[in-house]
Every structure is written in structure tokens, then in C-alpha cells.
C-alpha positions as CSV (number, residue, x, y, z in Angstrom):
1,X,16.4,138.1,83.9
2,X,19.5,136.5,84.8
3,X,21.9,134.6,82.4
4,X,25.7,134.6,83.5
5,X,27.8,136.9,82.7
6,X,30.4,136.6,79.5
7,X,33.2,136.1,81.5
8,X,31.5,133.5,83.6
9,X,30.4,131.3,81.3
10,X,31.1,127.2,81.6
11,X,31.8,126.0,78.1
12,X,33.7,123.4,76.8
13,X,34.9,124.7,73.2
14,X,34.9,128.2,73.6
15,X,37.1,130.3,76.3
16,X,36.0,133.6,77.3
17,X,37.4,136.6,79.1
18,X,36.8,140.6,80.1
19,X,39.2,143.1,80.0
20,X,38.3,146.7,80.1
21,X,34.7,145.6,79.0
22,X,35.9,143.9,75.7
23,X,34.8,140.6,75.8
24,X,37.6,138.4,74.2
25,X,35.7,134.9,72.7
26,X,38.2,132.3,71.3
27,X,37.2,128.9,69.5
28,X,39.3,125.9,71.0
29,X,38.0,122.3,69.6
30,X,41.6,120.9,68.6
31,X,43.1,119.9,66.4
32,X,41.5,122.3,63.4
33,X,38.6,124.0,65.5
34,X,36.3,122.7,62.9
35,X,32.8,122.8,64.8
36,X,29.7,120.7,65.2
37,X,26.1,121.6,66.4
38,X,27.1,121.0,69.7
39,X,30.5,124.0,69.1
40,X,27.3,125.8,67.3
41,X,25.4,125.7,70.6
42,X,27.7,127.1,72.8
43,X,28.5,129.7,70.4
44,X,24.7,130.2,70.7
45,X,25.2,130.6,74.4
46,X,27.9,133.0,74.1
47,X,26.4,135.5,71.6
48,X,23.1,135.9,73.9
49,X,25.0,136.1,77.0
50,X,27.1,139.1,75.1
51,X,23.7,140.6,74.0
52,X,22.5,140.5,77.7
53,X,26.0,141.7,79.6
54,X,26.1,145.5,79.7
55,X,29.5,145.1,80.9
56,X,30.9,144.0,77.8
57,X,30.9,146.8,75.0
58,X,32.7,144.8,72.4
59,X,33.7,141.6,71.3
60,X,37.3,140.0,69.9
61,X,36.4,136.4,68.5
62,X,40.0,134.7,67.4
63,X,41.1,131.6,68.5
64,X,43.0,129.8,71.0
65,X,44.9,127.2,68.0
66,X,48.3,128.5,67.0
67,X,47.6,127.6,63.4
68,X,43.7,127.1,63.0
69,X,41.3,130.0,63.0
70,X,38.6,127.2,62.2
71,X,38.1,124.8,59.4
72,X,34.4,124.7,59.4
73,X,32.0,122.3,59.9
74,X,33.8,119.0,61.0
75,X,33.4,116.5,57.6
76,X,33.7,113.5,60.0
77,X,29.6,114.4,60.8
78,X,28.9,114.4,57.4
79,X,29.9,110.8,57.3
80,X,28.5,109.6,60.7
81,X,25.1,112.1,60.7
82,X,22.4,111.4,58.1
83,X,21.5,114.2,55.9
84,X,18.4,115.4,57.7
85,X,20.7,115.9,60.8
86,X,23.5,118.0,59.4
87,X,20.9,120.0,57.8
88,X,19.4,120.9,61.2
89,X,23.3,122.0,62.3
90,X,23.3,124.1,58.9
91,X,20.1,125.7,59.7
92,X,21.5,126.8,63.2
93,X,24.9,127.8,62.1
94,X,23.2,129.9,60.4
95,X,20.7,131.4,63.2
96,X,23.7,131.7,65.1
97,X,25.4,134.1,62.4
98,X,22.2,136.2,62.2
99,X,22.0,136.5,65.9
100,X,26.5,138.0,65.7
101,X,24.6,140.0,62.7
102,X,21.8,141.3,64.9
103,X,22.9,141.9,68.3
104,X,23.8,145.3,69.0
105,X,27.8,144.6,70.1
106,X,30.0,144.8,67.6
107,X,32.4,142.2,66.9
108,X,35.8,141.5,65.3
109,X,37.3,138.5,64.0
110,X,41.1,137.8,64.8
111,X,42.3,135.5,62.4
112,X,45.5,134.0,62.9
113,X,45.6,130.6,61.1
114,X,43.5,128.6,57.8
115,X,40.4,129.8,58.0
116,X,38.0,127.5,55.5
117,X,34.5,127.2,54.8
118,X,32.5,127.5,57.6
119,X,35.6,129.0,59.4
120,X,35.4,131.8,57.0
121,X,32.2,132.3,57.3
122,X,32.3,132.7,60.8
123,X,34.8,135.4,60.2
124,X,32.0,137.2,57.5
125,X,29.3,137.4,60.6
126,X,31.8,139.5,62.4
127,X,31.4,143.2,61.6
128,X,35.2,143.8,60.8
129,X,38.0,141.1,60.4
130,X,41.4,141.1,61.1
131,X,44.0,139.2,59.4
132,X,47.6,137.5,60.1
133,X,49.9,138.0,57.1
134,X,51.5,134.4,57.0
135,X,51.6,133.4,53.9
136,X,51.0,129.7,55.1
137,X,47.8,130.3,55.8
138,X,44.7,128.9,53.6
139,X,41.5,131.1,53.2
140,X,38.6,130.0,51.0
141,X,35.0,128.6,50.5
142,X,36.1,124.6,49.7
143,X,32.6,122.8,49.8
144,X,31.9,122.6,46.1
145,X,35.0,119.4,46.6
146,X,32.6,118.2,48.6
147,X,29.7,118.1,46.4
148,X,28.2,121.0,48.4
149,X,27.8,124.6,49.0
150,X,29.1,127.0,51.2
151,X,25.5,126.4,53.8
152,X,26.6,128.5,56.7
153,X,25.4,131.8,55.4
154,X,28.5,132.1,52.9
155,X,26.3,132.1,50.1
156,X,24.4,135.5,51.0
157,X,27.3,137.1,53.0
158,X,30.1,136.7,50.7
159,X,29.1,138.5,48.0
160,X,27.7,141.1,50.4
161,X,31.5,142.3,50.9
162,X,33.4,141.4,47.8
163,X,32.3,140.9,44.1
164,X,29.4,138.9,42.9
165,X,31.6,137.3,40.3
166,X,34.6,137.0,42.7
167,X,32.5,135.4,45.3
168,X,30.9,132.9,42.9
169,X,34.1,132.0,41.1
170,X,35.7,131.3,44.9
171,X,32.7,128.9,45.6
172,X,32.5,127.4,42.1
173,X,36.6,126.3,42.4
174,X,37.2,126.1,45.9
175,X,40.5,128.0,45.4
176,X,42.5,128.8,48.2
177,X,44.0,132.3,49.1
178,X,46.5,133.8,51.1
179,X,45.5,136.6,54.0
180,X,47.2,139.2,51.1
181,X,45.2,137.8,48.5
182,X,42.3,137.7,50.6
183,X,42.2,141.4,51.8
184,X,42.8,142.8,48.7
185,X,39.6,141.4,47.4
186,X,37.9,142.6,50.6
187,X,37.3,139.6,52.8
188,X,39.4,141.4,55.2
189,X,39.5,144.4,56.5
190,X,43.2,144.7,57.9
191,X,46.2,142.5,57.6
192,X,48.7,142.5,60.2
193,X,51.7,141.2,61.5
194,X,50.3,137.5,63.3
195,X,52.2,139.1,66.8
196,X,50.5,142.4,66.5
197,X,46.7,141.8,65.2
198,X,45.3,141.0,68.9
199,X,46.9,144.5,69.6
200,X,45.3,146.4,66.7
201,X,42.3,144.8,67.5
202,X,42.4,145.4,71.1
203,X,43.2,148.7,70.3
204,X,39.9,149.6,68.0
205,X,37.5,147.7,70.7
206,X,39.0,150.2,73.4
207,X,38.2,153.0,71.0
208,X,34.6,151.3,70.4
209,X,34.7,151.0,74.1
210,X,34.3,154.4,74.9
211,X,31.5,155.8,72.5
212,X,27.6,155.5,73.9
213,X,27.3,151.4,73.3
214,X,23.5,152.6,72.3
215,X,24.6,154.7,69.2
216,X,27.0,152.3,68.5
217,X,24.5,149.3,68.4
218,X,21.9,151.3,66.2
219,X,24.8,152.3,63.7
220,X,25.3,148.5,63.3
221,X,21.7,147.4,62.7
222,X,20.9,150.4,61.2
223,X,23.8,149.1,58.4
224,X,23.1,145.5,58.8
225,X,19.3,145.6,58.6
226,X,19.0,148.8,56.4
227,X,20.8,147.3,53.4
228,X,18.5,144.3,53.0
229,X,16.0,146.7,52.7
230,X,14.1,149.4,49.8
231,X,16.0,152.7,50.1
232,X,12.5,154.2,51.5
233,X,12.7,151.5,54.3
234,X,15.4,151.6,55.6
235,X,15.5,155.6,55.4
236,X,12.4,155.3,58.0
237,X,14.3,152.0,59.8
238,X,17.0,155.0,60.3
239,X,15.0,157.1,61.5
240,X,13.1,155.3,64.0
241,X,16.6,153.8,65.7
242,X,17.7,157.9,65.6
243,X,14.5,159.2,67.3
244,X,15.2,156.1,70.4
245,X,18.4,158.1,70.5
246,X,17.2,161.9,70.4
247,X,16.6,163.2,74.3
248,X,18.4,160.1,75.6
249,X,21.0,159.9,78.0
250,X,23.9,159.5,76.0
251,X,23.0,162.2,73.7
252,X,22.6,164.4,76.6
253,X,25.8,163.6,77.5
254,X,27.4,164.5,74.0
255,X,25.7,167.4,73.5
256,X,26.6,168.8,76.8
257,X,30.1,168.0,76.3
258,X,29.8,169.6,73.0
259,X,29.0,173.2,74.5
260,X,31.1,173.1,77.5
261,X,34.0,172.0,75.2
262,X,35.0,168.8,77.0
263,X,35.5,164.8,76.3
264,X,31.9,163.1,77.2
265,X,31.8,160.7,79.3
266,X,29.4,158.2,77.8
267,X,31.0,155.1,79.4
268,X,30.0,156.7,83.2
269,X,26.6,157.5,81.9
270,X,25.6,154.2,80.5
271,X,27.4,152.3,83.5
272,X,25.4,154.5,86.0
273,X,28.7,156.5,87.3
274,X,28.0,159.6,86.2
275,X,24.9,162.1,85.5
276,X,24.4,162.8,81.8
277,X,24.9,166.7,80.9
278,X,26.6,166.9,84.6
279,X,29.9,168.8,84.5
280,X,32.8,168.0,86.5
């Protein structure tokens, strides 16, 4: 199979880049990085490409727009696109946020500007998000002004991470919060100076980084998949994505490093630089 790798990619809204194998994706549609099915697309493109490149072990999705994380879906297409239309682009925004959910590479959202409706729930795909502690910016769910509802997934994943009521009263008003605001109800993970949240988040990918990319993965679905499902379930989901780990190379590796008291190596292993259980 060959798709092009992360870094290589040719896309017009989205630029992409490799360092240390964290794959750094950032939106860039000026002037608000609000997105349309075409921005969906690409994003598309981007997420499989990540899912196929074992070069790239995790994934930093902020934005190129010094004041715009995204503003969702652009309105202008609501107004030029009839209704059968944007519903198709609403049906594959949200494919596209099940696919971040799914693939096995986690992902963190840097967000350093407004970040609104379907911005926001781009940022809810994302396994962890990062935050920016200006207090100019906006962060909120505003499509009930509209005459609509949050339709990119926000429905279901917001109140998967904060309140039921919370998440319902933010839809029902369309109230705006600041990143404080916002993190102490649990949209966000972290908050950080703007300057320093690309550091902290580099920082926890390089961590991520160098843990066996398979156990990672399964952690991640194991979670993501597990909680949609009956406790007995997902108890056997768990198990099967532990049993494709038991006798594998990376748990060689670890257990190995265990009894000969030194730091594994699971990077080498997966990357083919190094025998698993092989001591220096």
C-alpha cells in the first residue's frame, strides 16, 4: 500500500510537518479557519495518512492563525449550499471525527485563539486539548443563534467530557467562555501560557513518543470504544486488544528491560533498529 507520508502531503488548508516523529497538523483557511467539505476532506486525507505512517507516533493539531483556532463550519455555505448539501458536509465532519477517535495515534489539540462550534468540536475529537489563557479568546457551541445544533459530533462528545446539564445549557444559550472558564468545566485539559502551550504539548508527545505506539493505540481504543459499550463488552473488547499484545515484540521488550533493570527501548523495536529482549 502506498499513501504519502504525513510530512509529504500536498494540501491546500492544512500544513503538515515531522519532528522527532510527532506529526505537527495545523488548520490555515484565513481569515477565521472556519472549514468547508472541501477543509473536511483534506482533513480526511491527513488523518489516514497519520493512521498509515509508522513514522509518526503522535499528533499536535493547532493552527497556523494567530487569533483563530477555527470557527467551525463556514455560515457563508449555509447561505449559498442547499440544505441536502450541508447535510452531506455534516455527515462527513462527522466521519472525519470518528476516524481522529479511532485511529490508533493519539492526538492533541493546541488551541491558541476563538475556538466556536465546529471549531470546538474539532478540539473534542482530539484525545487531550491544550489551551491558551488569553482571556480574549471565545470558546462555545453557538449554533442554537442559528436555528441549529451543534451537528459535528458536539452533541454526543460534549457531554462525554463535562456535565450533561452543563453541556446542554452551553448548546441551549450559545454562551461564550473564556479558556479559564472553559477548563474548569473540563473542555480542557491544560491551560497555558499562549507562548508556552506548543512546548507543553511538544513535550507530552515526546513522552508519548517513546512508549510501544501499539500499547499506546490499544489504551486509546480500548477507552474510546470500551465506554460506548456494556461493562461485560468492553471487559472482553479489553481483553482481546491485551491478548494482540501478550508475546509481542514490544512487550518482549519491556519485560526484558524489566529484569535486566534497564530503560526499554520500544522506539528501536517498533522502528526495526533494535532486537526485542536484546541487551546492549
Amino acid at each position: 500500500m502506498q499513501l504519502r507520508p504525513f510530512d509529504e502531503l500536498e494540501l491546500e488548508f492544512f500544513t503538515t510537518e515531522v519532528d522527532s516523529h510527532v506529526g505537527v497538523l495545523r488548520l490555515d483557511r484565513p481569515p477565521a479557519n472556519a472549514h468547508d467539505i472541501d477543509v473536511l476532506l483534506e482533513l480526511q486525507r491527513a488523518v489516514e495518512s497519520i493512521r498509515f505512517d509508522e513514522n509518526v507516533r503522535a499528533v499536535l493539531f493547532g493552527s497556523e492563525n494567530d487569533t483563530f483556532f477555527s470557527t467551525g463550519f463556514d455560515i457563508q455555505e449555509l447561505n449559498d449550499e442547499s440544505g441536502r448539501q450541508v447535510g452531506y458536509a455534516s455527515q462527513t465532519s462527522k466521519e472525519v471525527m470518528m476516524k481522529i477517535r479511532s485511529t490508533d495515534t493519539i492526538f492533541i489539540a493546541m488551541v491558541n485563539g476563538h475556538c466556536m462550534g465546529g471549531g470546538l468540536e474539532l478540539a473534542l475529537a482530539c484525545d487531550f486539548r491544550y489551551i491558551g489563557n488569553d482571556e480574549s479568546y471565545n470558546i462555545g457551541m453557538p449554533e442554537i443563534s442559528l436555528g441549529l445544533i451543534a451537528g459535528e459530533a458536539g452533541t454526543q462528545l460534549l457531554p462525554r467530557y463535562i456535565d450533561r446539564s452543563e453541556a446542554l445549557e452551553m448548546m441551549l444559550t450559545g454562551e461564550t467562555f473564556t479558556p479559564e472558564e472553559a477548563t474548569e468545566k473540563g473542555i480542557f485539559d491544560k491551560i497555558f501560557a499562549p507562548e508556552e502551550i506548543e512546548d507543553a504539548a511538544f513535550e507530552f508527545a515526546e513522552e508519548i513518543v517513546q512508549k510501544p505506539s501499539v500499547a499506546v493505540g490499544n489504551n486509546k481504543l480500548a477507552v474510546n470504544e470500551g465506554l460506548e459499550m456494556p461493562l461485560q463488552d468492553a471487559l472482553v473488547h479489553e481483553r482481546e486488544l491485551q491478548n494482540r499484545l501478550l508475546g509481542s515484540d514490544v512487550a518482549k521488550e519491556g519485560v526484558s528491560a524489566f529484569l535486566n533493570d534497564r530503560e526499554p527501548d520500544f522506539l528501536g523495536v517498533e522502528l526495526g533498529e533494535k532486537e526485542p529482549g536484546a541487551d546492549e
